[in-house]
mmCIF file of the N, C-alpha and C atoms, coordinates in Angstrom:
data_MODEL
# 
_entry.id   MODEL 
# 
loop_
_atom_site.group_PDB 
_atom_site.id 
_atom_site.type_symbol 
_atom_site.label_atom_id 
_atom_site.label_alt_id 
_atom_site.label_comp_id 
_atom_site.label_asym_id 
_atom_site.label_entity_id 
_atom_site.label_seq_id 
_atom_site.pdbx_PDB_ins_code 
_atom_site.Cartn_x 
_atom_site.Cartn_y 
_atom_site.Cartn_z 
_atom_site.occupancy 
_atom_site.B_iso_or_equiv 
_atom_site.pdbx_formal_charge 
_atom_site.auth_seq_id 
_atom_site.auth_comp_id 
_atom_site.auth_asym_id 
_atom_site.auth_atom_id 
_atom_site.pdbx_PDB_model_num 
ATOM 1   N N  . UNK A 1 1  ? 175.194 -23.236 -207.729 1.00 0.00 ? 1  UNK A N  1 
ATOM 2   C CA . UNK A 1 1  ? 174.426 -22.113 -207.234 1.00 0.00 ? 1  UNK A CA 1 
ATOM 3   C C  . UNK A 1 1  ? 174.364 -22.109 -205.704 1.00 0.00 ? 1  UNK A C  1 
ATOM 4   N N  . UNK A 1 2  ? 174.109 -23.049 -205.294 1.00 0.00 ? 2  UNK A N  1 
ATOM 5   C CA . UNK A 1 2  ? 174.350 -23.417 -203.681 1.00 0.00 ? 2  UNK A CA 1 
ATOM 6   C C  . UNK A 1 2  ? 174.748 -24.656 -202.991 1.00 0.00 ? 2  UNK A C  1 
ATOM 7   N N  . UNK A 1 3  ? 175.975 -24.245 -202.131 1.00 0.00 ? 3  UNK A N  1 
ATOM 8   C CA . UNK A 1 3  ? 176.752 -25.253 -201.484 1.00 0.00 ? 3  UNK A CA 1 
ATOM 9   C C  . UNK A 1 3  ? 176.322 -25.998 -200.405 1.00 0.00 ? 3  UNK A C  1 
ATOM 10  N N  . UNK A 1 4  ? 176.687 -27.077 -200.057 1.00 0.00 ? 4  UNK A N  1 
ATOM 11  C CA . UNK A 1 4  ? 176.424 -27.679 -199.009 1.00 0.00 ? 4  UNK A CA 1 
ATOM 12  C C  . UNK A 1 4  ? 176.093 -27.659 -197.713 1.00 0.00 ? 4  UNK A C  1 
ATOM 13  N N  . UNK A 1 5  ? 176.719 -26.165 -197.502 1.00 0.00 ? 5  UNK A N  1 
ATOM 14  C CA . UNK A 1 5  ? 175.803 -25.550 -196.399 1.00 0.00 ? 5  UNK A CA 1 
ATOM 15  C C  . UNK A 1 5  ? 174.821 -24.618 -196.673 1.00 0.00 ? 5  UNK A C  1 
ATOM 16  N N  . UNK A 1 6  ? 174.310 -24.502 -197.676 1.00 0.00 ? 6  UNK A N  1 
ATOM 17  C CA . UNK A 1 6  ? 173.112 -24.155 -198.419 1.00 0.00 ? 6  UNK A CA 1 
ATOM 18  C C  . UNK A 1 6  ? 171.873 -25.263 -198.014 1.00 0.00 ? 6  UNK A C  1 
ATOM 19  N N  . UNK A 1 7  ? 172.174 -25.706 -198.096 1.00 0.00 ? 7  UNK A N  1 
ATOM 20  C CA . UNK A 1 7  ? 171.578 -27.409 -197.962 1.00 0.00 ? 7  UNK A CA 1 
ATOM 21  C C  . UNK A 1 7  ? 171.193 -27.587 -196.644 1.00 0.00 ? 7  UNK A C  1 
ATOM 22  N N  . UNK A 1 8  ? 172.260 -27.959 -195.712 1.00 0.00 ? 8  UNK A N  1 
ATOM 23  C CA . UNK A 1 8  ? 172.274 -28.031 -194.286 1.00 0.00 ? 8  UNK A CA 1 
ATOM 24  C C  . UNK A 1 8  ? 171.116 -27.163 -193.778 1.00 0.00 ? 8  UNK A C  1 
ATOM 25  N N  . UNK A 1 9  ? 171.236 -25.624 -194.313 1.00 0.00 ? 9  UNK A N  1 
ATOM 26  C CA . UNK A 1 9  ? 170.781 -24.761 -193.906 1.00 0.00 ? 9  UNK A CA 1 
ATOM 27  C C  . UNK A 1 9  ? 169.074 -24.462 -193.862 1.00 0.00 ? 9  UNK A C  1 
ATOM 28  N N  . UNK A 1 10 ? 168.572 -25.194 -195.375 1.00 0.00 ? 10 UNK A N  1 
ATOM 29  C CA . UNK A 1 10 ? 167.189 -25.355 -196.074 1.00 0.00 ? 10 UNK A CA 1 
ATOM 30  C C  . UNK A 1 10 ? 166.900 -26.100 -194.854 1.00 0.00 ? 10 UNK A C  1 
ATOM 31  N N  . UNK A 1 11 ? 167.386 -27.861 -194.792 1.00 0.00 ? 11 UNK A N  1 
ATOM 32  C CA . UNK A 1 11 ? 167.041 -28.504 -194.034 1.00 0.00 ? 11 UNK A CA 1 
ATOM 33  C C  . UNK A 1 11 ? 166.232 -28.371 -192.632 1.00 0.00 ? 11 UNK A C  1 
ATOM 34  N N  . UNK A 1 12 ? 167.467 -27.171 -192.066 1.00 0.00 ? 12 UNK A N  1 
ATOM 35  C CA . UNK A 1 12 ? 167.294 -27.081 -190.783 1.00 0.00 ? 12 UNK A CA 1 
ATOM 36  C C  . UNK A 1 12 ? 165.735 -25.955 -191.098 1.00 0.00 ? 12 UNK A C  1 
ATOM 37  N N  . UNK A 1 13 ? 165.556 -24.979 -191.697 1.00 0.00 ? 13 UNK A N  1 
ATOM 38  C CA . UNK A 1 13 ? 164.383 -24.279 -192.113 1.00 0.00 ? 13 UNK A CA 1 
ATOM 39  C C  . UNK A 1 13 ? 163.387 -25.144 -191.860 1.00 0.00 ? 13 UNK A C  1 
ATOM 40  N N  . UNK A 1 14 ? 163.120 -26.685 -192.733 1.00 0.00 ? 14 UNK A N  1 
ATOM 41  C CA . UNK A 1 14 ? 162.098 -27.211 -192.791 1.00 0.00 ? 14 UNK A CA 1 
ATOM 42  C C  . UNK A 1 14 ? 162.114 -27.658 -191.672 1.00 0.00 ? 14 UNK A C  1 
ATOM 43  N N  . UNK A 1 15 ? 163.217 -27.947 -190.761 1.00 0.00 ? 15 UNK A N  1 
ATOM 44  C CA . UNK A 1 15 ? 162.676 -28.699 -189.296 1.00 0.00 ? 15 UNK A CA 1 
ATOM 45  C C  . UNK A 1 15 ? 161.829 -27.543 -188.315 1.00 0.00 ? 15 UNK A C  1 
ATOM 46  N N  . UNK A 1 16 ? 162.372 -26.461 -188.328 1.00 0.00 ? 16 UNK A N  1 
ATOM 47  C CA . UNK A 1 16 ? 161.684 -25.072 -188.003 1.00 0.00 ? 16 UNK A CA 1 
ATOM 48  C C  . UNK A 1 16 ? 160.243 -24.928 -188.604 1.00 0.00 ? 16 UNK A C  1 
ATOM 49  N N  . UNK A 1 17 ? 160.157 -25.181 -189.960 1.00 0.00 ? 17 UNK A N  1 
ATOM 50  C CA . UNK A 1 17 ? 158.354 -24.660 -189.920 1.00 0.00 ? 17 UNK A CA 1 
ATOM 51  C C  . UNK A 1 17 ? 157.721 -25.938 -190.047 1.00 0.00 ? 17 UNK A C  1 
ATOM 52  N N  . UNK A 1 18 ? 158.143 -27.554 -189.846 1.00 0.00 ? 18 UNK A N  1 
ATOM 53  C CA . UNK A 1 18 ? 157.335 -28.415 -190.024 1.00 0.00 ? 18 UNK A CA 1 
ATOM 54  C C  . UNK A 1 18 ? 157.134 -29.351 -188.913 1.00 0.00 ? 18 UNK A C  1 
ATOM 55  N N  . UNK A 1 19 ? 158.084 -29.046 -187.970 1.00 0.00 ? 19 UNK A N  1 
ATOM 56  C CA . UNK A 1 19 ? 157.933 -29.864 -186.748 1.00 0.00 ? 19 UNK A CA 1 
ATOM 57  C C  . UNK A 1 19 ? 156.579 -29.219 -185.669 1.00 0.00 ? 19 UNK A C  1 
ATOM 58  N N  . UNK A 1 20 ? 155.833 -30.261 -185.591 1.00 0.00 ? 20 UNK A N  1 
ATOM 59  C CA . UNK A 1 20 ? 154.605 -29.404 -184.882 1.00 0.00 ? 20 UNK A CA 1 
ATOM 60  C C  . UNK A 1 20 ? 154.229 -29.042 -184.189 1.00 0.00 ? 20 UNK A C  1 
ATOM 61  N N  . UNK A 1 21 ? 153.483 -28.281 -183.736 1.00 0.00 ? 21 UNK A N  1 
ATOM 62  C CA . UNK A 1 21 ? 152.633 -26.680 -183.125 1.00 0.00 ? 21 UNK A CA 1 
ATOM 63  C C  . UNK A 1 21 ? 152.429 -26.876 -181.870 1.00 0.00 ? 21 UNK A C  1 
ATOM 64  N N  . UNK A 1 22 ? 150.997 -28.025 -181.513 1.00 0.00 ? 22 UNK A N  1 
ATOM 65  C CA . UNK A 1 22 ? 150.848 -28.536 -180.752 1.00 0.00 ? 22 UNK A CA 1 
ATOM 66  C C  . UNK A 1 22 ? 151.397 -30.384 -180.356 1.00 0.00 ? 22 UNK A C  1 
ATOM 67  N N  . UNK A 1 23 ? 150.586 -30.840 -179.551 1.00 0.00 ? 23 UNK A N  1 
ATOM 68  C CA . UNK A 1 23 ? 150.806 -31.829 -178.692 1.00 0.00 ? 23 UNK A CA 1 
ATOM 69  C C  . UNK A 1 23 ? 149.311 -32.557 -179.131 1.00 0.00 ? 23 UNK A C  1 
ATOM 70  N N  . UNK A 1 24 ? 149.219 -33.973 -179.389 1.00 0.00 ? 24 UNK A N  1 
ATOM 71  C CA . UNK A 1 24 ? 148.035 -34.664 -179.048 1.00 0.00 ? 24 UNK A CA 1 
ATOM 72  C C  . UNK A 1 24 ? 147.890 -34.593 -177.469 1.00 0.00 ? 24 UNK A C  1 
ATOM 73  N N  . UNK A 1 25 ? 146.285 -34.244 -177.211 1.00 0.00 ? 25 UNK A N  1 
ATOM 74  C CA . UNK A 1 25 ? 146.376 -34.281 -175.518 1.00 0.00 ? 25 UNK A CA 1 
ATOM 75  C C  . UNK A 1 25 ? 146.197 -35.650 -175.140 1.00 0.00 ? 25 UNK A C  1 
ATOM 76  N N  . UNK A 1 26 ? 145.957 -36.628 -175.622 1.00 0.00 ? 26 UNK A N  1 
ATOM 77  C CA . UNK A 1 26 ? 145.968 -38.027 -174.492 1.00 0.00 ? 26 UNK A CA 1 
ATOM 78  C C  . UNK A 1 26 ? 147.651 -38.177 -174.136 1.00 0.00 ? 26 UNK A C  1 
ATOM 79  N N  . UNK A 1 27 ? 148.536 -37.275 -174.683 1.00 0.00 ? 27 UNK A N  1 
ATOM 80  C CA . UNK A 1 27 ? 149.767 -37.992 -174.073 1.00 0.00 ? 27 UNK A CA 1 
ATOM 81  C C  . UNK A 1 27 ? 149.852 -37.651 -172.378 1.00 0.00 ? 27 UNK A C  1 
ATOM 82  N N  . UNK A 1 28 ? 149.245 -37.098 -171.815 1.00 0.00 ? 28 UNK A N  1 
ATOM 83  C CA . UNK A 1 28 ? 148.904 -36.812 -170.163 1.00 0.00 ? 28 UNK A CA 1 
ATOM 84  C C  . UNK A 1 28 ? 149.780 -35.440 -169.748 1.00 0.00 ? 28 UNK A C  1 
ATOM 85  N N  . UNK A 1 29 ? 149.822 -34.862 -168.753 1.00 0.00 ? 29 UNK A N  1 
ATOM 86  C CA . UNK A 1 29 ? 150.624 -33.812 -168.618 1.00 0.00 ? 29 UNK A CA 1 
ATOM 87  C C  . UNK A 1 29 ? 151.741 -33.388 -168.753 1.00 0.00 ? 29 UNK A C  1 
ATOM 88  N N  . UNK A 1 30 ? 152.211 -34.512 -167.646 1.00 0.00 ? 30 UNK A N  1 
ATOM 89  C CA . UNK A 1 30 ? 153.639 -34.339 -167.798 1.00 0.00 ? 30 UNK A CA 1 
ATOM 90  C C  . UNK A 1 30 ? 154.405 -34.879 -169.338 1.00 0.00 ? 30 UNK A C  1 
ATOM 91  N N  . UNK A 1 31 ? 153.837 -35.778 -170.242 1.00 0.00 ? 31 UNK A N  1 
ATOM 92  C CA . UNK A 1 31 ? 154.859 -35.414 -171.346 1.00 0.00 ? 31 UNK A CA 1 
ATOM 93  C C  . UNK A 1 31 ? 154.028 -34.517 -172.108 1.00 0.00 ? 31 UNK A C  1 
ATOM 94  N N  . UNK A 1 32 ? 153.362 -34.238 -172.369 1.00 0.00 ? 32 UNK A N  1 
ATOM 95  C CA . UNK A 1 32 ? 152.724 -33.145 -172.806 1.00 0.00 ? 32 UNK A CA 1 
ATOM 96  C C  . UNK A 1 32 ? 153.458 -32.130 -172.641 1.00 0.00 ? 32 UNK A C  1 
ATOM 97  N N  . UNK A 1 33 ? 153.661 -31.651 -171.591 1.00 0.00 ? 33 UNK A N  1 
ATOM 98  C CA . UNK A 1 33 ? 155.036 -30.488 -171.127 1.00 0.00 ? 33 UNK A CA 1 
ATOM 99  C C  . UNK A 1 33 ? 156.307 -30.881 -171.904 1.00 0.00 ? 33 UNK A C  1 
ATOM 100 N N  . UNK A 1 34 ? 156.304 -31.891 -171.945 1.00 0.00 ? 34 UNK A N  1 
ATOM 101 C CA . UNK A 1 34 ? 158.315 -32.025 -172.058 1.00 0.00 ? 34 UNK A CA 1 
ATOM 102 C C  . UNK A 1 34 ? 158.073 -32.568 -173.504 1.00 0.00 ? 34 UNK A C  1 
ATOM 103 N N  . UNK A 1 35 ? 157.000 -32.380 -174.621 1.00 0.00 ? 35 UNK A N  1 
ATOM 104 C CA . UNK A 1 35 ? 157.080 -32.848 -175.680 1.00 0.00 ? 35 UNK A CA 1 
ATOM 105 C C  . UNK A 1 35 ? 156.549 -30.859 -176.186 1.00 0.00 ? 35 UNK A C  1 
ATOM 106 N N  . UNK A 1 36 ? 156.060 -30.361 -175.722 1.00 0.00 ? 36 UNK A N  1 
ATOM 107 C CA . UNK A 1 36 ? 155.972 -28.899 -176.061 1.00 0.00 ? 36 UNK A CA 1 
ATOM 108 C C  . UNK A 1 36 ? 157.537 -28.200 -175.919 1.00 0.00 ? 36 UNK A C  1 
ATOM 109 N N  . UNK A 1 37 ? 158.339 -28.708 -174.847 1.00 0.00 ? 37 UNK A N  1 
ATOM 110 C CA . UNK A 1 37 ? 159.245 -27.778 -174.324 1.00 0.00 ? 37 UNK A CA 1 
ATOM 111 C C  . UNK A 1 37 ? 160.650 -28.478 -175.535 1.00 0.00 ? 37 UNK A C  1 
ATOM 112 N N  . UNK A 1 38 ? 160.533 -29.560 -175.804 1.00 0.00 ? 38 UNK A N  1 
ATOM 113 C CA . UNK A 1 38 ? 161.482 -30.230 -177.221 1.00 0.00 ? 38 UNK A CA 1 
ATOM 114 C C  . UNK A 1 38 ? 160.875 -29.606 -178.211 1.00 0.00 ? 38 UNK A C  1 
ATOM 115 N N  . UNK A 1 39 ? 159.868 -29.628 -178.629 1.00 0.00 ? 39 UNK A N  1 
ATOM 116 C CA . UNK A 1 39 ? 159.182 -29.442 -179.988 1.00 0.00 ? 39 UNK A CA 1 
ATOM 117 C C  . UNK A 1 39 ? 159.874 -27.536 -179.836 1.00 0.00 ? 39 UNK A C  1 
ATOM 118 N N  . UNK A 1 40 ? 159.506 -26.998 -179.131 1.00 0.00 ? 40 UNK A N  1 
ATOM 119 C CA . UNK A 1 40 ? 159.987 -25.160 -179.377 1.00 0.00 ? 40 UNK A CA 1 
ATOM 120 C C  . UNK A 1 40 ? 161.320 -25.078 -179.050 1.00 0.00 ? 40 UNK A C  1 
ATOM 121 N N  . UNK A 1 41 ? 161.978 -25.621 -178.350 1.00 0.00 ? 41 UNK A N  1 
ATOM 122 C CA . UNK A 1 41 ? 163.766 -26.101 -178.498 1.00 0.00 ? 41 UNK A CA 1 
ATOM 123 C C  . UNK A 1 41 ? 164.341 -26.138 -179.687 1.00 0.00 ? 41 UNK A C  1 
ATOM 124 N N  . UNK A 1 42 ? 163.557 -26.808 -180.358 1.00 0.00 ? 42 UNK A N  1 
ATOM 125 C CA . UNK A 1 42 ? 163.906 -28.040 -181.920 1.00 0.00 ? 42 UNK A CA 1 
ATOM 126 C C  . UNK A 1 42 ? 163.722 -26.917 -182.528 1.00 0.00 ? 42 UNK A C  1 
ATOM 127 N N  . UNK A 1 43 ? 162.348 -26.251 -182.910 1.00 0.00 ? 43 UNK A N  1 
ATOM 128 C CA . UNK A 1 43 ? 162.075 -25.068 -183.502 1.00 0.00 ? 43 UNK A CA 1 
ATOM 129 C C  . UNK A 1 43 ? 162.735 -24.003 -183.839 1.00 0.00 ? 43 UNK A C  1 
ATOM 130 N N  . UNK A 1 44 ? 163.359 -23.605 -182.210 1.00 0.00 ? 44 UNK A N  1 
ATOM 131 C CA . UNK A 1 44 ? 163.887 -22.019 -182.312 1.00 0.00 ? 44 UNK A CA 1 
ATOM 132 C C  . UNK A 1 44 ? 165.179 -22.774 -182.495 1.00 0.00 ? 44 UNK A C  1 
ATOM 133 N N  . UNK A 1 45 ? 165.848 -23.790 -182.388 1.00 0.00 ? 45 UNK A N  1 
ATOM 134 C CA . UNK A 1 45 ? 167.361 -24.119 -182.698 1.00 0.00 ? 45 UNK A CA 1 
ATOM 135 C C  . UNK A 1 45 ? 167.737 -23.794 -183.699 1.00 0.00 ? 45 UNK A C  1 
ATOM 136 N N  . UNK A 1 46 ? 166.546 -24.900 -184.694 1.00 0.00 ? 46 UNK A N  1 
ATOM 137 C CA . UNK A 1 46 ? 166.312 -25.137 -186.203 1.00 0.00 ? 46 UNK A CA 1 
ATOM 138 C C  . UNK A 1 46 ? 166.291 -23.592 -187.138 1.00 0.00 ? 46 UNK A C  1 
ATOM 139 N N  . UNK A 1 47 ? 165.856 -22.596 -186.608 1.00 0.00 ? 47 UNK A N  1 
ATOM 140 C CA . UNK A 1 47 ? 165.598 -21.337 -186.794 1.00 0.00 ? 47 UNK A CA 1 
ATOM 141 C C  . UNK A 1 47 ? 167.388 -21.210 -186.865 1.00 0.00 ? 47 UNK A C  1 
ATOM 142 N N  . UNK A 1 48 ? 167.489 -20.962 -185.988 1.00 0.00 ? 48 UNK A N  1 
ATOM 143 C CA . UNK A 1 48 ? 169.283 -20.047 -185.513 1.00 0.00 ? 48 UNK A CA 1 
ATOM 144 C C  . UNK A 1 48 ? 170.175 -20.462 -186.645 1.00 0.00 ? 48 UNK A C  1 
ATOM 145 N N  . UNK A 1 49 ? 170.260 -22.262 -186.512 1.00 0.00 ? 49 UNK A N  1 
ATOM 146 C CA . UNK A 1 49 ? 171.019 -22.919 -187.409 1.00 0.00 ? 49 UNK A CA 1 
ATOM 147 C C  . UNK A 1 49 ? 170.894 -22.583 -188.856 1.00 0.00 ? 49 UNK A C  1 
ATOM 148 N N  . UNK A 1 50 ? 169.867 -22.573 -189.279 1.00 0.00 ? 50 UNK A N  1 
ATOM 149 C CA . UNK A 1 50 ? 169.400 -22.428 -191.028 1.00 0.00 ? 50 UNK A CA 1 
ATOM 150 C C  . UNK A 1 50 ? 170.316 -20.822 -191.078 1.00 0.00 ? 50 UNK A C  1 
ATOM 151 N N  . UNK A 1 51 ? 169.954 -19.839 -190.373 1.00 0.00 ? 51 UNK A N  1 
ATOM 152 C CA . UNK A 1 51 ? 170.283 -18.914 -190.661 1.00 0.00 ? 51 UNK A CA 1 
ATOM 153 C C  . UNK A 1 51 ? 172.257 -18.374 -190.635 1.00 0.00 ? 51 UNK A C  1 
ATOM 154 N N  . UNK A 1 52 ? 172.971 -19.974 -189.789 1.00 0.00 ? 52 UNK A N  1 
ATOM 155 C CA . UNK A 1 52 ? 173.800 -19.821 -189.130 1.00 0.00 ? 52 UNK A CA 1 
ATOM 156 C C  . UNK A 1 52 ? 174.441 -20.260 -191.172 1.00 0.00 ? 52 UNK A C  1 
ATOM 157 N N  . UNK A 1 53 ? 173.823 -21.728 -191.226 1.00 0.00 ? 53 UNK A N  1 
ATOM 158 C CA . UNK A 1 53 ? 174.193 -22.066 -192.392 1.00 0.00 ? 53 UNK A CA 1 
ATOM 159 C C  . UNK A 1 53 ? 173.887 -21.392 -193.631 1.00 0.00 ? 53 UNK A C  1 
ATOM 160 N N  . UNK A 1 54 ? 173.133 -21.094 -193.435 1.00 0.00 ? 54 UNK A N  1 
ATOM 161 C CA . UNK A 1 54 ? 172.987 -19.690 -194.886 1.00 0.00 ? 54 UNK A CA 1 
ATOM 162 C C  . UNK A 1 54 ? 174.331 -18.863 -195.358 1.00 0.00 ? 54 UNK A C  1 
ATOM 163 N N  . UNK A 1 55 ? 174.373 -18.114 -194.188 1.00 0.00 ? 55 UNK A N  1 
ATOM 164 C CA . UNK A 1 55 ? 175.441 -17.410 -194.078 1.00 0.00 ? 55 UNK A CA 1 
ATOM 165 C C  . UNK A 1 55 ? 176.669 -18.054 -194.393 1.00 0.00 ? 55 UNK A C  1 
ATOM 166 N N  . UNK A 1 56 ? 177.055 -19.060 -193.678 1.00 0.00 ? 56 UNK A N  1 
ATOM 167 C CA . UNK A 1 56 ? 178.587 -19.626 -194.193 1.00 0.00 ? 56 UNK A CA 1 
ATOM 168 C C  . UNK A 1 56 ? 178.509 -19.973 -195.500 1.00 0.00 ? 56 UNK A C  1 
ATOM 169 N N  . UNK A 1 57 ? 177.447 -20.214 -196.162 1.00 0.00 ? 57 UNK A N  1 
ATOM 170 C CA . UNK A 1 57 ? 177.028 -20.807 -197.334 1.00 0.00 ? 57 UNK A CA 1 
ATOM 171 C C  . UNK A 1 57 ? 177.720 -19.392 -198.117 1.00 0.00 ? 57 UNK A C  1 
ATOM 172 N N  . UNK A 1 58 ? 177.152 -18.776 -198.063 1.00 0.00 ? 58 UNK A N  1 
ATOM 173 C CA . UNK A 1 58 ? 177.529 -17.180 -198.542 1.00 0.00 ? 58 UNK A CA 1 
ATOM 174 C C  . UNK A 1 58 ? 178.831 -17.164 -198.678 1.00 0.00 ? 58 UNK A C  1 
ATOM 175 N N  . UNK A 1 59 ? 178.741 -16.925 -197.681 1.00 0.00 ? 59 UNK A N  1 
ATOM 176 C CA . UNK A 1 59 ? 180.928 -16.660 -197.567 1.00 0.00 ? 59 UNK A CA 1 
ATOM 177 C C  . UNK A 1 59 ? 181.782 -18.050 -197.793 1.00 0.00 ? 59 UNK A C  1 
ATOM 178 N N  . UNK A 1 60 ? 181.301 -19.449 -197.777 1.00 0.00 ? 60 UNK A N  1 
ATOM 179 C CA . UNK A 1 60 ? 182.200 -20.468 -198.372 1.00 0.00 ? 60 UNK A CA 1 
ATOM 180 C C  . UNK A 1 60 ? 181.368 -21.100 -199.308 1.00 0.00 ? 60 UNK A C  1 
ATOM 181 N N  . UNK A 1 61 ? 181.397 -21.180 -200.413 1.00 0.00 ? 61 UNK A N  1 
ATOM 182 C CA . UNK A 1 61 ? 180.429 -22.246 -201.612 1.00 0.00 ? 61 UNK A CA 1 
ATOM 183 C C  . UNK A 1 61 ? 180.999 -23.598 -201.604 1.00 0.00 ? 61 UNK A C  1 
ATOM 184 N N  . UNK A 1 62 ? 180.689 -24.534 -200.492 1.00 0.00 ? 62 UNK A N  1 
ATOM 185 C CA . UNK A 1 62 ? 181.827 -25.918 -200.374 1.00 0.00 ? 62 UNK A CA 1 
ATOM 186 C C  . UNK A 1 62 ? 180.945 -26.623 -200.878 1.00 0.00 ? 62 UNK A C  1 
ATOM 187 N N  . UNK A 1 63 ? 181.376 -27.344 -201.973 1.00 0.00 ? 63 UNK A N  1 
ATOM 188 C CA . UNK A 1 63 ? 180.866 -28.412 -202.913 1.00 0.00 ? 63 UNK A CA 1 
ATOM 189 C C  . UNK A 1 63 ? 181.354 -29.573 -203.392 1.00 0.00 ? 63 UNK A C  1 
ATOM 190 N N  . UNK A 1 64 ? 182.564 -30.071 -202.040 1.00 0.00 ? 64 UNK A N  1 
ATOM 191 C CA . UNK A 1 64 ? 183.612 -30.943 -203.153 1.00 0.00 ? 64 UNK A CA 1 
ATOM 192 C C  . UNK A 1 64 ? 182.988 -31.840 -202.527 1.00 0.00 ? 64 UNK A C  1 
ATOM 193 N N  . UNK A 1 65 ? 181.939 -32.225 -201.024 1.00 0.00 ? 65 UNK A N  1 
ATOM 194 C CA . UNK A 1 65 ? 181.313 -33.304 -200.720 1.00 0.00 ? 65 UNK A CA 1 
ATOM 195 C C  . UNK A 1 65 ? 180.008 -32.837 -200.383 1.00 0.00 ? 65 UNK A C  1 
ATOM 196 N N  . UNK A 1 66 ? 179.071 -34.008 -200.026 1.00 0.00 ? 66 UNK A N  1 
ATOM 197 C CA . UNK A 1 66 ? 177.806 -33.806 -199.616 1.00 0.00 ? 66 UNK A CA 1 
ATOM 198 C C  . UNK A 1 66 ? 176.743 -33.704 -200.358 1.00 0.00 ? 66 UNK A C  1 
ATOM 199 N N  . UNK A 1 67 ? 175.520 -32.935 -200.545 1.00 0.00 ? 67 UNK A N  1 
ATOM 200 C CA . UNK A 1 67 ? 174.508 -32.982 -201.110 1.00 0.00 ? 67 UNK A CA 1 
ATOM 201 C C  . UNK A 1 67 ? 173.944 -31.881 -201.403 1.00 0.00 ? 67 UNK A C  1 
ATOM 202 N N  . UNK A 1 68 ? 175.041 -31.074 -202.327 1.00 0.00 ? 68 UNK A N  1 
ATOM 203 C CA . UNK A 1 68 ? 174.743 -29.376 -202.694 1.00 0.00 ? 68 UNK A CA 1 
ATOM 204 C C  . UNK A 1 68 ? 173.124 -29.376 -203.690 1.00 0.00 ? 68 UNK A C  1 
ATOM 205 N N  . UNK A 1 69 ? 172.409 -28.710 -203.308 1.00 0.00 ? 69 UNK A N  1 
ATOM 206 C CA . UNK A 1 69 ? 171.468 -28.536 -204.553 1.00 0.00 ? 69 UNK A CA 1 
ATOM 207 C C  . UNK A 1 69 ? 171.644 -27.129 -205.581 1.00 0.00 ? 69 UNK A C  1 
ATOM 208 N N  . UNK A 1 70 ? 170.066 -27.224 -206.022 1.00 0.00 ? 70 UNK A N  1 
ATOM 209 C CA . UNK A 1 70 ? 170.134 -26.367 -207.341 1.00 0.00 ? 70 UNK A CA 1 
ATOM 210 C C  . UNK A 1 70 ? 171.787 -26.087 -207.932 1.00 0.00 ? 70 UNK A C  1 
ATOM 211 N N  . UNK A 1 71 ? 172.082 -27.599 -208.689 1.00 0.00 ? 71 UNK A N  1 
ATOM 212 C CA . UNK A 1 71 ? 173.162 -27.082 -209.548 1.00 0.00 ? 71 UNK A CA 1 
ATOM 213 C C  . UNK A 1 71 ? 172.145 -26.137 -210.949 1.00 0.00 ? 71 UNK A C  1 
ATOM 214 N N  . UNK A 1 72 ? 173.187 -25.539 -211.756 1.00 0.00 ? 72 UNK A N  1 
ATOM 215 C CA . UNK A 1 72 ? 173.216 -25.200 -212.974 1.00 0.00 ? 72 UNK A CA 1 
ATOM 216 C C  . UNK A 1 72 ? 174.034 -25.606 -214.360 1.00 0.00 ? 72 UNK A C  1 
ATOM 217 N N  . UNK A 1 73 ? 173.581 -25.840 -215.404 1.00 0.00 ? 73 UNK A N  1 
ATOM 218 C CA . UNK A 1 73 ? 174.523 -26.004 -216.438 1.00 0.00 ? 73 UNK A CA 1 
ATOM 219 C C  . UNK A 1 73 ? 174.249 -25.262 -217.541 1.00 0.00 ? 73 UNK A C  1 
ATOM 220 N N  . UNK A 1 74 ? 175.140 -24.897 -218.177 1.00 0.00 ? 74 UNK A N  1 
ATOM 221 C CA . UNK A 1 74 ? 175.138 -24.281 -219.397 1.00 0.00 ? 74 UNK A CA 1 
ATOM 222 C C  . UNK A 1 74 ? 175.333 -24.500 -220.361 1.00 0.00 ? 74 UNK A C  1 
ATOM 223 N N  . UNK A 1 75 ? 174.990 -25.000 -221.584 1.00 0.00 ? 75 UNK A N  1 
ATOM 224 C CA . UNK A 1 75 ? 175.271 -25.405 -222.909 1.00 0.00 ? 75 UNK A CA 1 
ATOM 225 C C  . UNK A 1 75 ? 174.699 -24.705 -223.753 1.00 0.00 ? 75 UNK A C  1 
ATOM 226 N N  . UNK A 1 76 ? 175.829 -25.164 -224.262 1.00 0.00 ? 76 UNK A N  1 
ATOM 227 C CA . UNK A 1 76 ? 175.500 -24.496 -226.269 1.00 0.00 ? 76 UNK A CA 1 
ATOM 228 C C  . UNK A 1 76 ? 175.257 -25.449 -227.304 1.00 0.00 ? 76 UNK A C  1 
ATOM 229 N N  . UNK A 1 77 ? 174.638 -25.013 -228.207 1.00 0.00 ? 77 UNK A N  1 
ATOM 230 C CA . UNK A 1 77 ? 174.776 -25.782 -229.505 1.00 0.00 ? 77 UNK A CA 1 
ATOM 231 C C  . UNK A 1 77 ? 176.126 -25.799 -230.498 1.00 0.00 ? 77 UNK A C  1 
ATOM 232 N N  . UNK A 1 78 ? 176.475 -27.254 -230.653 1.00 0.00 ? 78 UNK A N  1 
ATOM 233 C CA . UNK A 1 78 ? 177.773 -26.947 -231.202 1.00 0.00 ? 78 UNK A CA 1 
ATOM 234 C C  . UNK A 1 78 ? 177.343 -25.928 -232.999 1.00 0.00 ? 78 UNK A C  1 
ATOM 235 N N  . UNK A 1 79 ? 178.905 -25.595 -233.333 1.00 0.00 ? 79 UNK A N  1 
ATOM 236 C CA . UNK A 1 79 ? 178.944 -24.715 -234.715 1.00 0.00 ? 79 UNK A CA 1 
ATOM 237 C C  . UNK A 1 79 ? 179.061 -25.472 -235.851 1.00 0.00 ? 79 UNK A C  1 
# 
């Protein structure tokens, strides 16, 4: 049902809505700044990518390596 860049793609989603918001403030200003300015980097990357991998996912279903999810199977009862 979905290929490996299906996968890639989820991934990068969850780094987008789970990497966090703010900053603890005792880290002091200056990394405070440069841990806000990675954290929305990481974010909006993580964003682009998922959507980059979605798409190829679409147009190539590559499954011969990696860590494809939601397979499916189908069976019957024998006659």
């Amino acid at each position: 049902m979905e290929g490996y860049f299906g996968t890639v793609g989820y991934q990068f989603e969850g780094m987008h809505r789970h990497l966090p918001r703010t900053v603890p403030s005792g880290l002091g200003r200056w990394r405070a700044g440069r841990a806000r300015v990675l954290l929305g980097a990481a974010r909006g990357l993580g964003l682009l990518l998922a959507g980059l991998f979605y798409r190829l996912d679409q147009e190539w279903k590559y499954t011969r390596t990696g860590y494809p999810k939601n397979f499916m199977i189908i069976a019957g009862k024998p006659r």
